[in-house]
MIGULUM-309670 format. One record per residue (C-alpha): residue number from 0; residue in one letter; x, y, z. Coordinates in steps of 0.25 Angstrom, whole numbers. Layout:
> NUM:A:X:Y:Z
...
//
This chain:
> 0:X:379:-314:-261
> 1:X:372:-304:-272
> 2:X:368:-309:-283
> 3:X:374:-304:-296
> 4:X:359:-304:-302
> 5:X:355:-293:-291
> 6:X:355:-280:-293
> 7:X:366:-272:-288
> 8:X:363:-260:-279
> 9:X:366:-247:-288
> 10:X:377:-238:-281
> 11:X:371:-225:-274
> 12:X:383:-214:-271
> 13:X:385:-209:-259
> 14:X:378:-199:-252
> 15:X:389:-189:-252
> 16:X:392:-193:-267
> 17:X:378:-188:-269
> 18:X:381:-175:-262
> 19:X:392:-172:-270
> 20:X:386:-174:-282
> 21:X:374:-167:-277
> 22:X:385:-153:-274
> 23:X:391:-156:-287
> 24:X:376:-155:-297
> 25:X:374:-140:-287
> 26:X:387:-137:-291
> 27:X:387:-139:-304
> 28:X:373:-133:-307
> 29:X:378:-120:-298
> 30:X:389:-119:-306
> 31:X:385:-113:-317
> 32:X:376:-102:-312
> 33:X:387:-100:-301
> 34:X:399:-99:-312
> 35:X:390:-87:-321
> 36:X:388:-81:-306
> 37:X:402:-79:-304
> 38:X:406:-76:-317
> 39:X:396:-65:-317
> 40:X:401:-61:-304
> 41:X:416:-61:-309
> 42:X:413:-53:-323
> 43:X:403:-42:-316
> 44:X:411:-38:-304
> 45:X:422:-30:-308
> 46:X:412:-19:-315
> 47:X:403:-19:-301
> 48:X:401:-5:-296
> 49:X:409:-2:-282
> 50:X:401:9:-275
> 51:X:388:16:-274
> 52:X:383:21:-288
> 53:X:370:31:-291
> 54:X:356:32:-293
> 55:X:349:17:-292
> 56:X:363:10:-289
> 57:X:364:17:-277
> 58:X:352:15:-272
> 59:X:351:2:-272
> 60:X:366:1:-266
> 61:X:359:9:-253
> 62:X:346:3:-254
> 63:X:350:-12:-252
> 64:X:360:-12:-242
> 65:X:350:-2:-231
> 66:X:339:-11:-235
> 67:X:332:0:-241
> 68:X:320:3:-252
> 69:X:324:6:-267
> 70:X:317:14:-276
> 71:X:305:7:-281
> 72:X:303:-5:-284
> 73:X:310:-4:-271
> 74:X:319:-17:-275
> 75:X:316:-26:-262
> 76:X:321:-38:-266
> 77:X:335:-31:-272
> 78:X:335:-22:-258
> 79:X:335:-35:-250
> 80:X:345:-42:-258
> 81:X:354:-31:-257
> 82:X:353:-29:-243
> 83:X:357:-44:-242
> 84:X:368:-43:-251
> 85:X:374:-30:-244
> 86:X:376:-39:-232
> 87:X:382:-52:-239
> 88:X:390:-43:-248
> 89:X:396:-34:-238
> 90:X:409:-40:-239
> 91:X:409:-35:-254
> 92:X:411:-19:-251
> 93:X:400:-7:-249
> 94:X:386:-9:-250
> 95:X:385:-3:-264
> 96:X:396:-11:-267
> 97:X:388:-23:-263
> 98:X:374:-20:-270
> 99:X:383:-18:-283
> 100:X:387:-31:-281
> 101:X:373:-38:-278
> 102:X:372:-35:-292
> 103:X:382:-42:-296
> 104:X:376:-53:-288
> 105:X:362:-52:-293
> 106:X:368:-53:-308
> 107:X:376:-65:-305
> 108:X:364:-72:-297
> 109:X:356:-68:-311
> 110:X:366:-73:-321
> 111:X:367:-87:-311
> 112:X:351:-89:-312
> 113:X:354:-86:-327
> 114:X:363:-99:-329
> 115:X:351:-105:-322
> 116:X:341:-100:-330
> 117:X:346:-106:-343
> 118:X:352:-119:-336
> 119:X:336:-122:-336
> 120:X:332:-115:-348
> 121:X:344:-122:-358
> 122:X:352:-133:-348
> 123:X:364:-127:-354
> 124:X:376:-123:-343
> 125:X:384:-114:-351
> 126:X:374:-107:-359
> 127:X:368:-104:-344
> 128:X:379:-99:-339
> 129:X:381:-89:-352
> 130:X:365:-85:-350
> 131:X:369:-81:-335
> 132:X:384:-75:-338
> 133:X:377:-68:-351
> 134:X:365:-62:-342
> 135:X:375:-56:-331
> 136:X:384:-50:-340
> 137:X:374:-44:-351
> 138:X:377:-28:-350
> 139:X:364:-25:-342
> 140:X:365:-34:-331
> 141:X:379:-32:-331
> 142:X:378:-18:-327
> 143:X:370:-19:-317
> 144:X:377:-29:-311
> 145:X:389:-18:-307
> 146:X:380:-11:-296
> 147:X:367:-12:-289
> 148:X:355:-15:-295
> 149:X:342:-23:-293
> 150:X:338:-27:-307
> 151:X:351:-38:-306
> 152:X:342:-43:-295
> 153:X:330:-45:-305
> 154:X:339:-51:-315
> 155:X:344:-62:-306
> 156:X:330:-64:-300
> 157:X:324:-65:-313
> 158:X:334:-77:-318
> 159:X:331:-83:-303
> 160:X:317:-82:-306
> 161:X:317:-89:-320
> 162:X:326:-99:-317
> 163:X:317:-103:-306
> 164:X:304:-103:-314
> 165:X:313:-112:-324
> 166:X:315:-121:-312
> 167:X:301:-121:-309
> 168:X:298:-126:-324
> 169:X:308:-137:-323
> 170:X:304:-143:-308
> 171:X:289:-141:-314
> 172:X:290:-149:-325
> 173:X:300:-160:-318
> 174:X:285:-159:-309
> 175:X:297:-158:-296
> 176:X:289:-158:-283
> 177:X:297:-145:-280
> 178:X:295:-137:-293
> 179:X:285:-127:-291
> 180:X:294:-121:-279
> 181:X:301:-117:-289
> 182:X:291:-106:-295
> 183:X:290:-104:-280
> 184:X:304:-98:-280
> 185:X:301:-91:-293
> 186:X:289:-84:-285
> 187:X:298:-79:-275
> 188:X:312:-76:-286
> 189:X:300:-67:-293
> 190:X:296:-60:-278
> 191:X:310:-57:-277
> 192:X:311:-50:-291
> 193:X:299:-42:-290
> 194:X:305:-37:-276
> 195:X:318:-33:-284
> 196:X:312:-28:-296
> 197:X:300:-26:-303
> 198:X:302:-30:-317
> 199:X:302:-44:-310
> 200:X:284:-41:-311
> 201:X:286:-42:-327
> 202:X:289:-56:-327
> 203:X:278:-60:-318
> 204:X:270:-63:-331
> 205:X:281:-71:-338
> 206:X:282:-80:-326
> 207:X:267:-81:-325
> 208:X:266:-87:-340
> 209:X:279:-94:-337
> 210:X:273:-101:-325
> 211:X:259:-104:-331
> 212:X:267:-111:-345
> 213:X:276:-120:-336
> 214:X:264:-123:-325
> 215:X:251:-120:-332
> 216:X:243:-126:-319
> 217:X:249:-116:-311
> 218:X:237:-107:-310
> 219:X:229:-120:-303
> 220:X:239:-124:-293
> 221:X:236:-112:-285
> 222:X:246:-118:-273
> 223:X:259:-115:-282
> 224:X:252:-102:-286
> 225:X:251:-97:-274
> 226:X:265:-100:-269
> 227:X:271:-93:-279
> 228:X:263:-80:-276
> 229:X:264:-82:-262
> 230:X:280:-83:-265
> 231:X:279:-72:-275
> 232:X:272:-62:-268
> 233:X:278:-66:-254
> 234:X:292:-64:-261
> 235:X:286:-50:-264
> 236:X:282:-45:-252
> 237:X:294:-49:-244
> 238:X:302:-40:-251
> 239:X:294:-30:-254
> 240:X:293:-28:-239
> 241:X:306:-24:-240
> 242:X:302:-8:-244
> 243:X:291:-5:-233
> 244:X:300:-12:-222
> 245:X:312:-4:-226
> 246:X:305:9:-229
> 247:X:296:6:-216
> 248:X:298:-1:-202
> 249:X:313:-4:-206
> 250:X:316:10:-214
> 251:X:327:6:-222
> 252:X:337:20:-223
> 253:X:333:22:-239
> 254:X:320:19:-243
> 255:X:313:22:-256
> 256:X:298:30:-256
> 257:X:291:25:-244
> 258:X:288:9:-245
> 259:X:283:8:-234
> 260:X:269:14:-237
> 261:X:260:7:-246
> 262:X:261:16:-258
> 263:X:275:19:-256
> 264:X:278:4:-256
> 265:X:270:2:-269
> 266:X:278:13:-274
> 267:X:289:8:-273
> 268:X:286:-6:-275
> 269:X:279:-3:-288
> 270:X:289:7:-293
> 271:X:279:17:-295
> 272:X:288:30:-296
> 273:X:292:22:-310
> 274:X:276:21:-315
> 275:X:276:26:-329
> 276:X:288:23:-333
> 277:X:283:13:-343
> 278:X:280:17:-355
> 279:X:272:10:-366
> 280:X:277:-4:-366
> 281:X:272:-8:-380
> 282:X:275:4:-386
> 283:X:285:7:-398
> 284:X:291:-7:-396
> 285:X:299:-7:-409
> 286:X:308:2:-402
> 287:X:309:-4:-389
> 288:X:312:-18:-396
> 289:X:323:-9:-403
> 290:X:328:-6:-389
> 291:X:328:-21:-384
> 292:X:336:-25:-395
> 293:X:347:-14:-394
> 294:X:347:-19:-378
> 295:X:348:-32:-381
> 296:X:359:-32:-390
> 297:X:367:-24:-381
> 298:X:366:-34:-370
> 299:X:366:-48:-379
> 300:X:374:-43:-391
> 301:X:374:-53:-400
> 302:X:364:-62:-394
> 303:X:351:-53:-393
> 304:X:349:-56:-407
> 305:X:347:-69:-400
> 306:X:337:-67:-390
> 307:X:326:-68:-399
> 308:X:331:-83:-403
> 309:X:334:-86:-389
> 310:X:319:-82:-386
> 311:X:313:-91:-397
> 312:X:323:-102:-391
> 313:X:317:-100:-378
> 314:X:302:-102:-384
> 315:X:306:-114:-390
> 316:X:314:-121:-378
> 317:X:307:-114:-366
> 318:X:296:-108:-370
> 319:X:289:-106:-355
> 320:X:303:-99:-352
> 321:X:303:-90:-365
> 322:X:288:-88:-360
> 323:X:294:-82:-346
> 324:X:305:-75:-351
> 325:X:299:-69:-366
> 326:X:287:-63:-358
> 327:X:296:-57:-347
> 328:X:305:-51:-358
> 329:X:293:-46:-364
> 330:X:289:-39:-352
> 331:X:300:-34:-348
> 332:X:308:-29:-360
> 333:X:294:-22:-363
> 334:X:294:-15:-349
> 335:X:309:-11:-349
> 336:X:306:-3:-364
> 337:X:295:4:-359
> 338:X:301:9:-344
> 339:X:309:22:-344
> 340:X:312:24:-329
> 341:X:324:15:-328
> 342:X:338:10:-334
> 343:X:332:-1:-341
> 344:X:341:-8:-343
> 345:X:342:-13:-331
> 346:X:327:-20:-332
> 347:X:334:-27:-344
> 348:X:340:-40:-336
> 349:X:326:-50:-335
> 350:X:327:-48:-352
> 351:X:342:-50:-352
> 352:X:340:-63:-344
> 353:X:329:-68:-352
> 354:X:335:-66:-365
> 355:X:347:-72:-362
> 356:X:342:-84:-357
> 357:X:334:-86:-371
> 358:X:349:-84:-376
> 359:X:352:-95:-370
> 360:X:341:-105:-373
> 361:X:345:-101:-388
> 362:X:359:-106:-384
> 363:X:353:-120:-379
> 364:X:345:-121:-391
> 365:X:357:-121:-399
> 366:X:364:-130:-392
> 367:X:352:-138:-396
> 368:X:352:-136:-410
> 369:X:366:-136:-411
> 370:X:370:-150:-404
> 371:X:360:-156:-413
> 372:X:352:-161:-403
> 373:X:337:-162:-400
> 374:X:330:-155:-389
> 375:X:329:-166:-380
> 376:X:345:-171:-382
> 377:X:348:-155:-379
> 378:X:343:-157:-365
> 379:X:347:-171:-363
> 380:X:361:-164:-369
> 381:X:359:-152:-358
> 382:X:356:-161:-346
> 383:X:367:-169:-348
> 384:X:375:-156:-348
> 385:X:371:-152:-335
> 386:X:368:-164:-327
> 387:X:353:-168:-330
> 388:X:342:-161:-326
> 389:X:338:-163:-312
> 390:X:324:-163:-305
> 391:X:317:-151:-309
> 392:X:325:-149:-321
> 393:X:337:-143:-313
> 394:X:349:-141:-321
> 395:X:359:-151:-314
> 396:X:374:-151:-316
> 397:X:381:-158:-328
> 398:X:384:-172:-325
> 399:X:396:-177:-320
> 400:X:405:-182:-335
> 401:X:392:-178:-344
> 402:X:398:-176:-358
> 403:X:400:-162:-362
> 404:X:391:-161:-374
> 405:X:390:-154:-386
> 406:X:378:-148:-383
> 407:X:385:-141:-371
> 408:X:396:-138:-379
> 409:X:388:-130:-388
> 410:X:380:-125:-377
> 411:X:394:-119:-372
> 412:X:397:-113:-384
> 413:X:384:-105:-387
> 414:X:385:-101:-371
> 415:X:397:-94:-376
> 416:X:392:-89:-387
> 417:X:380:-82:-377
> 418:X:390:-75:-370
> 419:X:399:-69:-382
> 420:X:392:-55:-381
> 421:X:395:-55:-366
> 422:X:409:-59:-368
> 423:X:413:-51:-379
> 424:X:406:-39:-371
> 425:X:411:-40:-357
> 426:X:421:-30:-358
> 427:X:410:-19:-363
> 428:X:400:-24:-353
> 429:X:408:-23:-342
> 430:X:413:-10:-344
> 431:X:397:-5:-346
> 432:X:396:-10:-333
> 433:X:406:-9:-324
> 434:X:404:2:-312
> 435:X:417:-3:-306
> 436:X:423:13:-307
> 437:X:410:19:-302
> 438:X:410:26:-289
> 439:X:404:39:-294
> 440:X:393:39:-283
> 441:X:405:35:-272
> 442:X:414:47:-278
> 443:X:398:56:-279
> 444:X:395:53:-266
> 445:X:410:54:-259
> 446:X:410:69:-264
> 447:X:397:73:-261
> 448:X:394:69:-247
> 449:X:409:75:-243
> 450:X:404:89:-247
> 451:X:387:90:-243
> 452:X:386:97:-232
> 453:X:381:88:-218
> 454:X:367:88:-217
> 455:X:364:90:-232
> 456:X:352:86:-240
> 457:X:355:82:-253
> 458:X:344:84:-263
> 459:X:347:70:-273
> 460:X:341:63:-282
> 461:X:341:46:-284
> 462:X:355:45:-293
> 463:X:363:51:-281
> 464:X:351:51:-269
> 465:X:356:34:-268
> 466:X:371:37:-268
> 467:X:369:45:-257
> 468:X:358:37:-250
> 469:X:371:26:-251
> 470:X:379:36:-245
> 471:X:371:38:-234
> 472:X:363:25:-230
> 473:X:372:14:-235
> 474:X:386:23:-232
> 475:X:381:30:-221
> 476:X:387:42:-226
> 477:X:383:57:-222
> 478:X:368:53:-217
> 479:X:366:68:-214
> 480:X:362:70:-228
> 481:X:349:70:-233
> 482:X:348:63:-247
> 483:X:334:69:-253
> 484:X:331:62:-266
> 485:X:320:65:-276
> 486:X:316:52:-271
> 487:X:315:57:-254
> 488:X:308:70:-259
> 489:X:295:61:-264
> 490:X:297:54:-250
> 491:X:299:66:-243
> 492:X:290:75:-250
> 493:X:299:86:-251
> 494:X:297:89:-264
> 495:X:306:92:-277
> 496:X:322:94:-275
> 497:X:321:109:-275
> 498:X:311:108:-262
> 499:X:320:98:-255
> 500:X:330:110:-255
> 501:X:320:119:-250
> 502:X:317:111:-239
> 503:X:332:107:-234
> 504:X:339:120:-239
> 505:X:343:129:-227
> 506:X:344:118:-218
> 507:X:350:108:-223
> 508:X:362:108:-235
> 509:X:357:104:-247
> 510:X:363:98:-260
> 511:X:354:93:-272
> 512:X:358:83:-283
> 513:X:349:83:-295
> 514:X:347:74:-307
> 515:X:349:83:-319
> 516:X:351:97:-323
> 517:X:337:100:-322
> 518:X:335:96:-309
> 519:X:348:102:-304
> 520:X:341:116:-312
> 521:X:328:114:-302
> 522:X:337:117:-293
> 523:X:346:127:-297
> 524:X:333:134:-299
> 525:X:329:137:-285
> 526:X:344:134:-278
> 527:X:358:138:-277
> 528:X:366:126:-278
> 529:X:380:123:-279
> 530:X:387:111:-285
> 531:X:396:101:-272
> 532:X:410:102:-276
> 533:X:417:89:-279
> 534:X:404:80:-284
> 535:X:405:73:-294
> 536:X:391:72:-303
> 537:X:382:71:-299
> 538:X:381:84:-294
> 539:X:378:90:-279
> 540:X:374:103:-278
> 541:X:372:110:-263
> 542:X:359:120:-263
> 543:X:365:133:-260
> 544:X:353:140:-259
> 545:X:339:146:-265
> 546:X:343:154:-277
> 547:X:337:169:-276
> 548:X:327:173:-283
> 549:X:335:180:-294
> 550:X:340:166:-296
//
């Protein structure tokens, strides 16, 4: 018999109970970065373009699935993603088709490591998920999104990169056995990013004070030190590799300069065609702030007049996280207003993540002030909506009959109000940016290589040299042509436009495309030529002849 004063054994649940419930918390914790993903996804689609496009967009949609080298920074890390992704998204349609799509892809991975992001910064569900929806569907990233593109790349790895420095900070200061893997991974997120795009080397400093503010031993545990830049610079390597292999031993079909030498590789690597296109970063920045604040309007609408609030919000509840992202603004806004060889816009994503995310740390301190509650019921209030925090400070899912509270209600309410100016914008934004109609380079390229002549050499240049690199090397259409860029005559050494004519003309046919009038007028100077019937701009025009002497 047992005795009623004994104490009774306290029921354990089973082990496949535990399982299940164990599913359900992944579950629930994945469905919130999942669900913006697929919404993302859903609202992008249609827009996407169908086909091979011009200039950099072409390239790319030959480059990736040949495993070939890009212009510089030569994008390794982009290449060997989408030479993956052309493989696992064959099903899909043509490979330009499917580089378009891998934007798409990169945006929704971007706008799902968002709603992570701010799940550690704020606790808050629904204002995470407005934070990720609101960063994929901000005009900038929305447009490029529709067709092929590294920087959507460098937009997700950047939000990888700080939600895993965030999870760092939570495991280091829960002292978890396993947390310094963690800035491990970060190591090698920040590898990858400099391997797709070099605006990832302007945060290097950020991270560094960031790092250094959460672990100021850091610099004497030199064990962590050096397995973060043995991560880092091993993450590096590997895919820089990628240009000197492919442009050497394993000659890809397209390959940019020459890699595969040492002063061609650093060429490439460290854009150095590009050198001098910065210009005088501290100067005349009353007109460059006018600038940001016209761009920023334009992508937040109403709630850039709140970014500067969200920052100081940011200070005041995550002051090492406003340390990583205020610095890396800094650096890049500053570099993006002083560089003129690009579309800048484009370089505009890091700053469009990092502001939103202040955004929503204002949002969470709202809900704060507004349910009346101090800063420590706020959290107990924001565990409670999502579970409790796990070891490490992981986000865990809500618990099972936890009271929906005011606190969240508010938080729901103010996540809606975030995504007003996207809402009430969609129609205008996805109309900026759909490509869905455009198959100009299809219908360019359909006419132009039914009417050059077998054998030809086509004098190009870069907006239409990739449209027909696609046509040849990913198409496999017409390979008797010779496609010489501005870019193959520095390889080649055959000297300006006009010479490359000189040198093919009488034995070859030959066709030139040029930029603008006053290229095209170079050559009218010194040849004959003759507009191809039936192309569409940009013109072809087949070299007739030297013209005589009396011109």
């Amino acid at each position: 018999m047992v005795s009623p004063d004994m104490p009774r054994p306290v029921p354990t649940p089973a082990v496949g109970q535990g399982r299940l419930a164990g599913w359900g918390r992944i579950m629930a914790s994945a469905f919130p970065p999942l669900a913006v993903a697929v919404v993302t996804i859903l609202v992008i689609r249609p827009g996407l373009m169908p086909d091979v496009g011009f200039w950099d967009t072409a390239e790319f949609q030959t480059v990736l699935p040949i495993l070939g080298t890009a212009h510089p920074t030569g994008y390794p890390t982009y290449v060997l993603v989408g030479f993956v992704a052309n493989f696992l998204l064959a099903p899909l349609g043509e490979p330009a088709f499917r580089m378009n799509v891998l934007s798409l892809l990169t945006v929704a991975l971007a706008a799902a490591a968002t709603v992570r992001l701010v799940q550690r910064l704020t606790g808050r569900v629904a204002v995470a998920m407005a934070t990720g929806l609101g960063v994929a569907l901000t005009p900038y990233t929305w447009k490029l999104a529709t067709h092929a593109d590294p920087h959507t790349l460098h937009l997700a790895l950047v939000a990888i990169l700080f939600a895993t420095l965030l999870r760092w900070e939570a495991g280091h200061r829960a002292a978890t056995p396993a947390g310094d893997r963690w800035l491990v991974a970060a190591a090698v997120v920040f590898g990858l990013s400099v391997g797709n795009h070099s605006l990832t080397l302007l945060l290097a400093l950020p991270i560094a004070l960031y790092v250094l503010a959460v672990e100021p031993r850091i610099l004497v545990r030199p064990r962590l030190l050096f397995t973060c830049g043995a991560a880092l610079v091993g993450t590096v390597v590997a895919v820089y590799l990628e240009l000197p292999l492919r442009a050497g031993p394993f000659r890809a079909p397209l390959v940019y300069a020459s890699p595969d030498t040492w002063d061609g590789f650093w060429y490439v690597a460290l854009a150095e065609q590009f050198r001098g296109s910065l210009h005088d970063p501290l100067g005349n920045l009353g007109a460059k702030l006018g600038d940001l604040v016209v761009l920023a309007q334009a992508q937040f609408g109403y709630l850039a007049l709140l970014i500067p609030a969200g920052f100081v919000a940011t200070v005041w509840r995550h002051w090492r996280y406003a340390l990583l992202t205020g610095t890396a603004m800094l650096a890049t806004v500053l570099f993006n207003a002083s560089y003129t060889n690009a579309d800048i816009s484009r370089y505009y994503l890091g700053p469009i993540l990092w502001a939103w995310t202040w955004l929503a740390v204002l949002a969470a301190l709202l809900v704060e002030v507004l349910a009346g509650r101090s800063r420590n019921d706020a959290r107990t209030d924001a565990a409670a909506s999502s579970g409790g925090p796990d070891r490490g400070g992981e986000p865990s899912p809500r618990a099972a009959g936890a009271p929906v509270t005011p606190a969240a209600i508010i938080a729901a309410a103010l996540a809606v109000a975030l995504l007003v100016p996207t809402l009430t914008d969609v129609p205008a934004r996805a109309k900026a940016a759909d490509l869905s109609g455009d198959r100009a380079a299809r219908t360019w390229l359909e006419a132009a290589l039914t009417k050059v002549e077998p054998d030809a050499v086509i004098v190009s240049w870069w907006s239409t040299s990739t449209t027909l690199w696609y046509a040849q090397y990913v198409d496999h259409l017409r390979p008797d042509l010779l496609i010489v860029d501005d870019r193959t005559r520095l390889d080649r050494h055959y000297g300006e436009a006009t010479d490359v004519i000189a040198l093919f003309l009488g034995r070859r046919p030959v066709y030139v495309i040029r930029a603008n009038d006053y290229d095209l007028g170079l050559v009218k100077a010194l040849y004959d030529i003759q507009p191809l019937a039936a192309v569409p701009a940009p013109k072809i025009y087949r070299v007739i002849g030297r013209r005589s002497a009396g011109g």
